[in-house]
N, C-alpha and C positions, 0 to 999 in steps of 0.2 A: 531554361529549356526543360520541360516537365515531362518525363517519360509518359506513352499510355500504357494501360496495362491492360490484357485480356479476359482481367475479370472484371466483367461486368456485371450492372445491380440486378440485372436476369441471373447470372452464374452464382451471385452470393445469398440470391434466394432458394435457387434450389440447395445449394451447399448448406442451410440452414434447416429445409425443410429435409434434407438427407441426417442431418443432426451432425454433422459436421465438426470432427473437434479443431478448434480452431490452438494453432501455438501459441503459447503464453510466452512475451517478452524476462528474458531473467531476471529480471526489478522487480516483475510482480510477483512471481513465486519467491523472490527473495523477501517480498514486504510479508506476503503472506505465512513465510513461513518466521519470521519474526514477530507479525502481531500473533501468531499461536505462542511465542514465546511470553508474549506481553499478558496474556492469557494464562497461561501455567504460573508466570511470575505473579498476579493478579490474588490468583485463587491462594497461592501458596503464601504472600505479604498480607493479601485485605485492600492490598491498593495499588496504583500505577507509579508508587515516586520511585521509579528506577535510579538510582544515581549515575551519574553522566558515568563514572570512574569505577563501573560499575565490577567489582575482582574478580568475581567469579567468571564473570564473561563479558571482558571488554567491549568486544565488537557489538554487542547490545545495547550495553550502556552507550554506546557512541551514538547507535541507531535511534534511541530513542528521545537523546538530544536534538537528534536531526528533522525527528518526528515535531520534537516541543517549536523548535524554530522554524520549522512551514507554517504548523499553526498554528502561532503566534503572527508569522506574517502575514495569513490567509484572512485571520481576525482585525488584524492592522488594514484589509484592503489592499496589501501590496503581493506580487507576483509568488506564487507557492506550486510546490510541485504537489501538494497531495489533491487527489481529485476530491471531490462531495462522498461518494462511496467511503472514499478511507476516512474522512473526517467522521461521517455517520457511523461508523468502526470504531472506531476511536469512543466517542463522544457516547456510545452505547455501553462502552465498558468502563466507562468515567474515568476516560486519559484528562 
């Protein structure tokens, strides 16, 4: 049973042409602020090999494990959470 909602594709165009800032889910300001990490890490190595175990900042190194096994899977053809945008993110900074 699928709720309706009151915004309708009239309400989301004006909302667009008002310029509308729309809320970013916390996943993505969290990817984003981690590929900025992958970034600084990047400029500062010469390259993307983050190690999974990574000491200086765990939670990165985990993150970028996480990154390798989407896409890995997404290259496999099977189910991956990163969209095309993040892959082309990715694949621009030669993860």
């Amino acid at each position: 049973d699928e709720k309706k909602s009151s915004l309708t594709e009239k309400r989301i165009d004006l909302l667009h042409q008002a310029e509308f800032a729309w809320p970013q889910r916390k996943g993505d300001h969290d990817w984003k602020a981690k590929f900025q990490e992958l970034i600084a890490y990047k400029e500062k190595h010469g390259n993307c090999l983050v190690p999974t175990k990574y000491r200086k900042n765990r939670p990165f190194g985990r993150w970028i494990s996480y990154q390798r096994s989407q896409y890995k899977r997404l290259k496999q053809g099977k189910p991956s959470s990163l969209t095309n945008e993040r892959v082309l993110q990715l694949e621009q900074i030669g993860f």
